[in-house]
C-alpha positions in Angstrom: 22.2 -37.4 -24.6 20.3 -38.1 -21.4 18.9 -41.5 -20.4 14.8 -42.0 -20.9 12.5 -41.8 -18.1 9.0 -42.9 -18.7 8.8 -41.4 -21.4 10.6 -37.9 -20.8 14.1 -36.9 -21.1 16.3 -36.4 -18.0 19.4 -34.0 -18.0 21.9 -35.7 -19.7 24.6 -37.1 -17.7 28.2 -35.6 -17.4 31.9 -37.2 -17.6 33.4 -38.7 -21.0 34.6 -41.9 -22.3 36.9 -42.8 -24.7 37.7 -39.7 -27.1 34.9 -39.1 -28.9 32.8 -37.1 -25.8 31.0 -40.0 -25.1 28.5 -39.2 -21.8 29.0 -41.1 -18.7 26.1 -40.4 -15.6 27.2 -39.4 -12.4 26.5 -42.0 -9.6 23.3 -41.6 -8.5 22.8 -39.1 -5.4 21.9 -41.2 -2.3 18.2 -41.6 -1.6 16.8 -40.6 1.6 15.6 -43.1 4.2 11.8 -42.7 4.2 10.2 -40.8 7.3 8.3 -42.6 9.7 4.9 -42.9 8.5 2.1 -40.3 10.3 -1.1 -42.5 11.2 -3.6 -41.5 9.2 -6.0 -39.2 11.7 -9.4 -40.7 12.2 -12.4 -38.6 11.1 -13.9 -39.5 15.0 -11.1 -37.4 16.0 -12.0 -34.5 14.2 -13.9 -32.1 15.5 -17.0 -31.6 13.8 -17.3 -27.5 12.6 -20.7 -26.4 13.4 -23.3 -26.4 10.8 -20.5 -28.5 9.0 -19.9 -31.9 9.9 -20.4 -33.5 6.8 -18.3 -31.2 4.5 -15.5 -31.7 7.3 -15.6 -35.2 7.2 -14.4 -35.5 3.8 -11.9 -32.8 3.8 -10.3 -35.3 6.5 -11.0 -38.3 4.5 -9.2 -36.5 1.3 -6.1 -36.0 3.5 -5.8 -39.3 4.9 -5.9 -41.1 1.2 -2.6 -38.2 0.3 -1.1 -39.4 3.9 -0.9 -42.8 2.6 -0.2 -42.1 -0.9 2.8 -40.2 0.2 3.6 -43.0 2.3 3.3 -45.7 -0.1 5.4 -43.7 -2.8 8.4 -43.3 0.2 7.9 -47.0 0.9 8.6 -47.8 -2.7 11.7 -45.8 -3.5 13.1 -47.5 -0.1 12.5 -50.4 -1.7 14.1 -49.7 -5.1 16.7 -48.3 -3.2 17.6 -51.7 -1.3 17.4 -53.8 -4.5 19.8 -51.0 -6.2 22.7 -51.8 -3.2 21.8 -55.6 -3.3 22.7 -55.6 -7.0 25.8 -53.6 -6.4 26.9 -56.0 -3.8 26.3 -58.8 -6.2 22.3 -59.5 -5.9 19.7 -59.7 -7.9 19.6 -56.8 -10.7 16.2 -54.9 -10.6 16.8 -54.4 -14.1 17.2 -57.8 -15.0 14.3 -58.2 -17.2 15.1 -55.3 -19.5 18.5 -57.2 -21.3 19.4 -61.0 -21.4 18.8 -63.9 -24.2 15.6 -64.2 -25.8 13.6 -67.0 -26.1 14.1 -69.3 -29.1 11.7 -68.1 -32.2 9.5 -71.2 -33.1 6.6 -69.6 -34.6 4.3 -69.9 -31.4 2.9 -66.3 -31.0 2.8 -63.0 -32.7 3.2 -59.9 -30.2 2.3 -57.4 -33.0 5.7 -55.7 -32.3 6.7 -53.0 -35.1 10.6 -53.5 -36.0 12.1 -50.4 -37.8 14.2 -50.9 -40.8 17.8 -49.2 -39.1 18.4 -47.5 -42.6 15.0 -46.2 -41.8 16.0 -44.3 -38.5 17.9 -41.3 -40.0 16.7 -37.5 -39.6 15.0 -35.1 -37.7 11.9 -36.2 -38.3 13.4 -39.4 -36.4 14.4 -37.8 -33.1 13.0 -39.0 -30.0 10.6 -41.5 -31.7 10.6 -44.9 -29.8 11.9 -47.7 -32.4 12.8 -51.2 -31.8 15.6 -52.8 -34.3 16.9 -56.0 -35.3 20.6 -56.8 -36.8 23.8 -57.9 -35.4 26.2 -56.5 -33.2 28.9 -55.2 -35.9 31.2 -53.9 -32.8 31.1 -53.1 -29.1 33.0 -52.1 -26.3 32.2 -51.0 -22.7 34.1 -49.1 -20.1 32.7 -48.5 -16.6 28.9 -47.5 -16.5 28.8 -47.1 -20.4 28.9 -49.2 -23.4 28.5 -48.5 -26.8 27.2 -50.7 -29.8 27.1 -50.7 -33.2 24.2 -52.5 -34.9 24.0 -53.6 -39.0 21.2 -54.3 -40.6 22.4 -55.2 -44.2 23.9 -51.9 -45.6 23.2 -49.5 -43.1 24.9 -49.7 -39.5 23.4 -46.9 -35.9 25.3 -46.6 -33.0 23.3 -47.6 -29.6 24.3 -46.3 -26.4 24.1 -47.4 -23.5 24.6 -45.5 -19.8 24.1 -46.7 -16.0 20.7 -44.8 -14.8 19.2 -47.4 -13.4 16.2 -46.6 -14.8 16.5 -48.6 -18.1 20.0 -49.4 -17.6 21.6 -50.9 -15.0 25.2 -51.9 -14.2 24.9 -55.6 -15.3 23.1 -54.6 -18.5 26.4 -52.8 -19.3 28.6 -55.6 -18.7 26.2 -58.5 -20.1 26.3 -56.0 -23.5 29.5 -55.6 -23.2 30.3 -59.2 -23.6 28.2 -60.0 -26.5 29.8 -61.7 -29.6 30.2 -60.2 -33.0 27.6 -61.1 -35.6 25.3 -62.0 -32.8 21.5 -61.1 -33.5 20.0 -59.0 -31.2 16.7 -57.1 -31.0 17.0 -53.1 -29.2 14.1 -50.9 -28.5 15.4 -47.3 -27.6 15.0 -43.8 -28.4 16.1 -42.1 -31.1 18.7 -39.2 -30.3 20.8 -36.8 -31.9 24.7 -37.3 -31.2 26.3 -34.6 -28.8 29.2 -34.9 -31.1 27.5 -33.7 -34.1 28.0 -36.6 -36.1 28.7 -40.3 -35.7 31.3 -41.2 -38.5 31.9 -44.3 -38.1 27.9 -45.3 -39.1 26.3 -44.8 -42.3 23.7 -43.4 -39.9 25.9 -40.6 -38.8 22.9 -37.5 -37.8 21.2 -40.1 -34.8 22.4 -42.5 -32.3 19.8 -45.1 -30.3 19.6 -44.7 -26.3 19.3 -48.1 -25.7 16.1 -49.1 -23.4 16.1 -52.9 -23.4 18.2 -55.2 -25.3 17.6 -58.8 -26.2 20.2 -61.6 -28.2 18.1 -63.2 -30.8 20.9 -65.9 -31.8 24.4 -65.6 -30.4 27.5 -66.2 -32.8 30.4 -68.1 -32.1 33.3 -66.0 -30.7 35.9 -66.8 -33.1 35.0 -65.8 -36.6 36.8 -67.2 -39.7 37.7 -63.7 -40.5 36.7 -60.3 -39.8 33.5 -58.4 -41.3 36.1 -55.1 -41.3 38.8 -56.9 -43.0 36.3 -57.9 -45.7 34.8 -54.4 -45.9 37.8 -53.0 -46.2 38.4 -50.7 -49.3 40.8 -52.1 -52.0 42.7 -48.3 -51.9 43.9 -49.3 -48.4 46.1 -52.0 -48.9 47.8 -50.0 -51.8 49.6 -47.9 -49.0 53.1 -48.5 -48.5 52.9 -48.9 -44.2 49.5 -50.6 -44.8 49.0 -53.5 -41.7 45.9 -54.6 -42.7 44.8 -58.1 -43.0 43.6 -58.8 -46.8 40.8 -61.6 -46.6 41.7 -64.4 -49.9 39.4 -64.8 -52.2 39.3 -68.7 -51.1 38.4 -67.5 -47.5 36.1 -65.8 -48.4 34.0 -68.3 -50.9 35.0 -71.0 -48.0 33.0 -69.0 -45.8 30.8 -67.3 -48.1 27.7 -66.9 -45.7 30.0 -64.3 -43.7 31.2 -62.7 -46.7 27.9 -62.0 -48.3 27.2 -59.8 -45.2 29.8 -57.0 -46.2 28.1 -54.0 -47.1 29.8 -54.2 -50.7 28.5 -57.7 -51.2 25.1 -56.6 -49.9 24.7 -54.1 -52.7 25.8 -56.4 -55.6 23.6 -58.8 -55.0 20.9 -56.4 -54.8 22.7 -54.9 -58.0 22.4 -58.3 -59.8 18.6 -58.4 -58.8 18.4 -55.3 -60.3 19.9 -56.0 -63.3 17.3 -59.3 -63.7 14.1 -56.8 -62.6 15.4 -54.0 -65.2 15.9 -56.7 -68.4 12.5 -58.3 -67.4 10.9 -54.3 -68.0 12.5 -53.2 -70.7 11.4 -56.9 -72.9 8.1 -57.1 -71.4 7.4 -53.3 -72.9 8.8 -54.3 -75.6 6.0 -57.7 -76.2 8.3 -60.2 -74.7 6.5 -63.1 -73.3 8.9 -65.2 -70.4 9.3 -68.5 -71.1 11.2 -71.9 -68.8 12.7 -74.2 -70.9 14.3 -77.4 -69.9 17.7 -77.8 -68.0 17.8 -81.5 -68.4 18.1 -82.6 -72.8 19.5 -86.1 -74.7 22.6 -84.2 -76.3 24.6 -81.3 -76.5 22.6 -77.9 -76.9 25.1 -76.2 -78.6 27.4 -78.7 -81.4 31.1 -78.6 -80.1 30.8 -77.4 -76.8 32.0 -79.7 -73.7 28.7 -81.1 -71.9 27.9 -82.0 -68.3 26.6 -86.0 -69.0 24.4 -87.9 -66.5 22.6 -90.9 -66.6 18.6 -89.8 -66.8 16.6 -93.3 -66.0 19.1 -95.6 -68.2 19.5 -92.4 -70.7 22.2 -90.8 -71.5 21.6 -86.9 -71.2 23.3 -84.2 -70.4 22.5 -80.4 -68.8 21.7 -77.5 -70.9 24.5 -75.3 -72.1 22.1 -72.8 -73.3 18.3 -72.5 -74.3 19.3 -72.2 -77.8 16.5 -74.7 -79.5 13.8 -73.9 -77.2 14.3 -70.2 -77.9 13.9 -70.7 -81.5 10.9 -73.5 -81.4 8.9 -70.5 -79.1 9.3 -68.2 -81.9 8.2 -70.8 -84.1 5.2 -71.4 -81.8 4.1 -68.1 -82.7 5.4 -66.4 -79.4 7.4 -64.7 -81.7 9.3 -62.5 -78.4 10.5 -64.2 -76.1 13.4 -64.4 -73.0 14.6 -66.4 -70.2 16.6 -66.1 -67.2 17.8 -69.5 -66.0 20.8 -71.5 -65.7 23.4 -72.5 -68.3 26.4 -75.3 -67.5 29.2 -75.2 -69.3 31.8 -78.5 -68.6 34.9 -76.2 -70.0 37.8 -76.2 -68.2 38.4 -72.0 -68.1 40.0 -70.9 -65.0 40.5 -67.6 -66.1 38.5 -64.6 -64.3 35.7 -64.3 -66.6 34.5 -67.9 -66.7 32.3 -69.8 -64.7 30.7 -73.8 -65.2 27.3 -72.6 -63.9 25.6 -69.0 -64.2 23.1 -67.2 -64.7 21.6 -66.5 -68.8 19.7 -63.6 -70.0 18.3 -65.1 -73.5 15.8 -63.5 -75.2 15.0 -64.1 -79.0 12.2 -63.0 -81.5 10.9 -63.1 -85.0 11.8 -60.3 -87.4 10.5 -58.8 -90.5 13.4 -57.8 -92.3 16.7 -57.4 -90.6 18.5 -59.2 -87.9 19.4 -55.4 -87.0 15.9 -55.5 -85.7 17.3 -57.7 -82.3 20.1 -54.9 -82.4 17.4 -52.1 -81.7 15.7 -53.9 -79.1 18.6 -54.7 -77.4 19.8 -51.3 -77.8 16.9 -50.0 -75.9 17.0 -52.9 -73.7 20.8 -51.8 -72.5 20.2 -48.2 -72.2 17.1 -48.7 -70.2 18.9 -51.3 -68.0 22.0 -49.0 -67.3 19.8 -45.7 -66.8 17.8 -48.0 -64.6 21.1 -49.0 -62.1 22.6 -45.3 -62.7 19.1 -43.9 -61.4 16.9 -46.2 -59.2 20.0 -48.1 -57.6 22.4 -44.8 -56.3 22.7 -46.4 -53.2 23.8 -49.8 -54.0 26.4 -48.2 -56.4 27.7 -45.6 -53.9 28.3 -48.8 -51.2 30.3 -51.0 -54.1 32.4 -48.0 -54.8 33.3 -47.4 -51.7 35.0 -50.5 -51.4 35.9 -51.3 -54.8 36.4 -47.8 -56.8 35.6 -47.7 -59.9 34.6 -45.3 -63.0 31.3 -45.0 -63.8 30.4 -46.6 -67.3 30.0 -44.5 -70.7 27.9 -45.1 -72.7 26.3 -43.4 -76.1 22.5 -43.0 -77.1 22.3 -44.6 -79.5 24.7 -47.5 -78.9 28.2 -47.0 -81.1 27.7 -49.9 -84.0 30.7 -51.2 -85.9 31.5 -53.9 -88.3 33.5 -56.4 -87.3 36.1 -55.1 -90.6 35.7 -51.4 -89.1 37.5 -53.4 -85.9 40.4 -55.5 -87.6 41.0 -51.7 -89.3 41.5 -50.0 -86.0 43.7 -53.1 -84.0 45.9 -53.0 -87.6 46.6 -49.4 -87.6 47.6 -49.5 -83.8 49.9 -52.0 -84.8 48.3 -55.1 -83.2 50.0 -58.1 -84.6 48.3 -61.6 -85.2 45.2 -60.2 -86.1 43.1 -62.4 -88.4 40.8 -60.7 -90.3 38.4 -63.9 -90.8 39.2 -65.1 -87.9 37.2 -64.9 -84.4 39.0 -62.0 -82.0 41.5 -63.5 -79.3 40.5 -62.0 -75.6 43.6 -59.9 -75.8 42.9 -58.2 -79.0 38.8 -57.4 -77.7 40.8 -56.0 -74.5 42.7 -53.7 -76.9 39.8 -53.0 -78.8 37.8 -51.8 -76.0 40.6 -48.8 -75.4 41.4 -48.2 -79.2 36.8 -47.7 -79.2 37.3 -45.7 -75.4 39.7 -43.2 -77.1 38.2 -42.8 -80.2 34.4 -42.5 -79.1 35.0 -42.4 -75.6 32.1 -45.2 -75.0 32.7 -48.5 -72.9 29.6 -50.1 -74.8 29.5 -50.8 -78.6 28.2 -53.3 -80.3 30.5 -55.0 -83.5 28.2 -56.5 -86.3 29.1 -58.9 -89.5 31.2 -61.6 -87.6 33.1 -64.3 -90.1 31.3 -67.1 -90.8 34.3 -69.4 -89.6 33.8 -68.3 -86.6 30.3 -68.6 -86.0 28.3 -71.7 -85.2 26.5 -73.7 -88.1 23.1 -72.2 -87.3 24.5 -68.4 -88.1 22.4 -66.9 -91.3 25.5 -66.1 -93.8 25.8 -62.6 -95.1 24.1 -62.7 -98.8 26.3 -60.0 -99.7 29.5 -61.6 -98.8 29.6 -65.7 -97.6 32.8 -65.1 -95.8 30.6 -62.8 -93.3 27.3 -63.7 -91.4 24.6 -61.6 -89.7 25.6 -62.0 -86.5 27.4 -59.8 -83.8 29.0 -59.1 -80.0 28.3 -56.7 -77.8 31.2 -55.7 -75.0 31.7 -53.9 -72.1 34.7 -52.1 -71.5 36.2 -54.7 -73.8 35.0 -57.9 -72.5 32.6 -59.6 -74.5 29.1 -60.1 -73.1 26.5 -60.9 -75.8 26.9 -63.0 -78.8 24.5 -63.6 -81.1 22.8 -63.6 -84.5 20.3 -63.9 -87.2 19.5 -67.9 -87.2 19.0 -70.2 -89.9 15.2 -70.8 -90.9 15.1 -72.6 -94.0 15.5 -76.3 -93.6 17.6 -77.1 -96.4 20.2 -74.1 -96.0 20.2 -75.5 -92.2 21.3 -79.0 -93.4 23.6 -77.9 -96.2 25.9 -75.7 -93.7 25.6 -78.5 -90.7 27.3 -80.9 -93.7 29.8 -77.9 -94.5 31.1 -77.4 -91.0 31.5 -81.4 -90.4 28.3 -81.6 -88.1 26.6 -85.5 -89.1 23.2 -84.0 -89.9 21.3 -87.1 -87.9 22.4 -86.3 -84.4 20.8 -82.7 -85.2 17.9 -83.6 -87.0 14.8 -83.0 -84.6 16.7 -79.3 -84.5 16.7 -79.2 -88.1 12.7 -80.5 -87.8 11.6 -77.7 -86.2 11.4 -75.7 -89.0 9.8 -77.9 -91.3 6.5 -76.3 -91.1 6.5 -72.8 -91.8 9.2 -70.9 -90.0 9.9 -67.0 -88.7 12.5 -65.5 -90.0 14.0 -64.9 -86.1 17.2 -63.9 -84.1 18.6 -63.7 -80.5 21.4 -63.6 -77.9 22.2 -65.2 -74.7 24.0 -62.8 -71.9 25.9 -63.7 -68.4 24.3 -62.0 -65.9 27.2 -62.2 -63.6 30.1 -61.0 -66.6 27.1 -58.0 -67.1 27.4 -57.2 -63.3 31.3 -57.5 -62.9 31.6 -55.2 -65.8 29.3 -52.8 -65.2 30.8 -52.1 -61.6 34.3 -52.9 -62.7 34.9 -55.8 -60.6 37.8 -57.7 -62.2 36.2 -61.2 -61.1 33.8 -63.0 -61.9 33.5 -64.8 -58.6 32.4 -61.7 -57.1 29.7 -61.5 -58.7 28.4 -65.1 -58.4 27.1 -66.1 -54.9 27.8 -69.5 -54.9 30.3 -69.8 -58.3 30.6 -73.3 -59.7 33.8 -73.0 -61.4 36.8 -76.2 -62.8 37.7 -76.6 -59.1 35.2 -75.5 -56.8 31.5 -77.1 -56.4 31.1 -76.0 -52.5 29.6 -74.7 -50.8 
């Protein structure tokens, strides 16, 4: 690793720091005092070769323009010399303009400056390219005429080096990078090396390190953090160790503060995970006809009859926000969309502190109009599923391998096609484990979908299934009964690794059967009647689901909490920040 020249590469400098073979330079050899300068000789004075004057004459003016050349050239390494030993004894620093803060950004110019993406600067085909980067400074320390850095950007982190040459790096650039702040922004132009130690483990760019040529802080952080990016990086497995000493950042910390917890390399890949999951639901319904649709947030009543509602006053009216884009899906369908989805907000005002519950997220609703069979939503969403989880398993490696390596978990299983049981085929399997309190028309407790999930594991070793032909007493009003059997209705849920995720179901079409079950499960048919209107005039047979995207993202990577996989989570006692 030598330091950069003008574009060349000198020797690279000898002496080690630290343990790791890190490259100090040797001080720099002392620098001759210039020679006293020769006058240039005057072409009067030379005598003129006969038959040759002119041709003399300009050998002599040739060698008068190299005299002073040379001369200037002496003159200006004595000069560089001086400012080197007035910076030593605490002058100005020739090198000065290469480090130091930058200017604040307000939009006034653009240089037409390239920045390089750092998880871009990996390879051979890197080495000795020029590349200027932007991030923050993740860790540094200095000792003597060398200082090294590490700079993250996002997921990926590069180790800079820096060593006294005096060339691009000078003695106060060492200790003025030395004492920059964590989580500072800074931008570094340098050249791309390969590490004399092989590899640097410590950075996910391990094959290349930066020799650092100018430095610049961007925006400086505040020296005291609320906690430390490495603490929250830090993988679960570690603090399972007996001796462990680490610090474990709380989960209230760490919302407190979220904007510094969403830079850990786990929480980078979630999120990029949860946009992921949004891009790969919107391709697999939009090949499938889907049309998206925005329906309204803000309604006069309760969306779904039962359920606790967020009121507000909207101009003198009482309203409340949506708890799910139940009606609108259906009056789309109705509109002759026929396929449609949605991926917007839902509120719910329920009081759940449990792990898996959240007042605000994120829905994935789709509905659509069917011919025959409500198991007509169940292939779509089949496909749907499988194209979503190939989709993360294949295009999003990276983002998966960065979770894991702070949160470990097992990949998911899943079957082609999906594993479908009814929901009898399910009471059958929890009674025959011996699963007491089981109700067979009853809705499933969380514990008993828990055991379930393992009893389904073990038997068709799958983490996905889908579990058809619900009771109707545990269904909302608007569920199309089973004609073969009234205690059963055409709906169904669909879990992962024993949580539930999806519920759904054929919906009621037919005005009249709509108003006779609203009556049967106690619902006044007046506060539902513009819902019950909507199907007046020629309805599609149709069916649906709505989905969490954040419960779809904790299970898939196996998360445990749903506050992980929220970026701001609205839950019963937080609404900040």
């Amino acid at each position: 690793r030598g330091p950069v020249q003008e574009g060349r590469l000198t020797p690279p400098p000898t002496g080690t720091i630290g343990n790791k073979g890190e490259k100090m330079s040797e001080p720099a050899a002392a620098v001759e005092a210039p020679a006293p300068e020769t006058p240039a000789t005057s072409v009067a004075d030379e005598p003129a070769a006969e038959g040759g004057a002119e041709g003399q004459s300009k050998k002599a003016a040739k060698k008068a323009a190299k005299e002073a050349e040379k001369a200037a050239l002496k003159a200006k390494k004595a000069a560089e010399v001086a400012a080197r030993e007035a910076a030593a004894q605490g002058g100005p620093d020739p090198l000065a303009h290469k480090y130091g803060d930058a200017p604040l950004v307000q939009s006034q110019a653009r240089s037409g400056k390239v920045w390089t993406h750092v998880k871009d600067v990996a390879g051979s085909t890197s080495q000795y390219r020029t590349v200027l980067l932007r991030g923050r400074v993740h860790a540094v320390r200095g000792k003597g005429k060398s200082a090294f850095l590490v700079l993250r950007q996002q997921t990926a982190t590069i180790q800079v080096t820096f060593f006294v040459d005096d060339v691009n790096v000078s003695k106060g650039m060492v200790k003025w990078v030395s004492n920059l702040t964590k989580e500072s922004v800074v931008d570094i132009q340098g050249v791309v090396m390969a590490p004399e130690s092989g590899k640097v483990e410590s950075c996910t760019q391990q094959d290349v390190e930066l020799v650092a040529q100018s430095i610049y802080c961007v925006s400086r952080s505040e020296p005291r953090l609320p906690f430390e990016i490495d603490d929250a990086s830090r993988p679960e497995t570690d603090f399972d160790k007996e001796d462990t000493t680490y610090v474990r950042v709380g989960q209230d910390t760490r919302l407190n503060h979220r904007v510094i917890d969403l830079r850990t390399p786990a929480n980078q890949a979630i999120f990029r995970v949860q946009s992921a999951v949004c891009e790969l639901f919107r391709e697999a319904l939009r090949a499938q006809d889907f049309v998206e649709i925005h329906t309204p947030k803000l309604i006069g009543g309760a969306s779904e009859g039962g359920a606790s509602v967020f009121k507000l006053d909207y101009m003198g009216q009482p309203a409340c926000l949506a708890q799910s884009p139940q009606l609108y899906k259906q009056m789309a369908v109705e509109s002759d969309l026929e396929r449609v989805f949605e991926i917007g907000p839902v509120f719910r005002a329920e009081n759940s502190n449990t792990h898996r519950h959240l007042c605000e997220f994120t829905g994935l609703d789709m509905e659509m109009a069917i011919k025959e069979h409500y198991f007509e939503v169940l292939d779509v969403l089949d496909n749907l599923f499988l194209h979503m989880f190939d989709g993360l398993n294949e295009r999003f490696k990276h983002e998966l391998e960065v979770v894991s390596q702070q949160f470990p978990y097992e990949p998911l299983k899943y079957l082609r096609p999906t594993l479908r049981l009814e929901f009898p085929q399910g009471i059958a399997m929890l009674q025959e484990a011996g699963v007491e309190g089981v109700d067979p028309l009853g809705d499933l407790s969380t514990e008993h979908e828990r055991i379930l999930g393992q009893l389904v594991k073990e038997k068709y070793d799958t983490d996905f299934y889908m579990l058809t032909k619900y009771p109707a007493a545990a269904r909302p009003f608007y569920t199309m009964p089973d004609p073969a059997n009234p205690d059963y209705s055409n709906s169904y849920d669909i879990f992962i690794r024993g949580e539930e995720i999806i519920s759904g179901a054929q919906r009621i079409h037919d005005p009249a059967l709509l108003t006779k079950r609203a009556v049967e499960c106690g619902i006044e048919v007046d506060t539902i009647q513009a819902y019950i209107d909507a199907f007046k005039y020629g309805a599609l047979p149709h069916g649906g689901c709505g989905v969490g995207l954040e419960r779809v993202v904790m299970l898939f990577l196996n998360l445990g909490n749903i506050r992980k996989t929220s970026m701001f989570p609205r839950d019963p006692r937080r609404l900040a920040p």
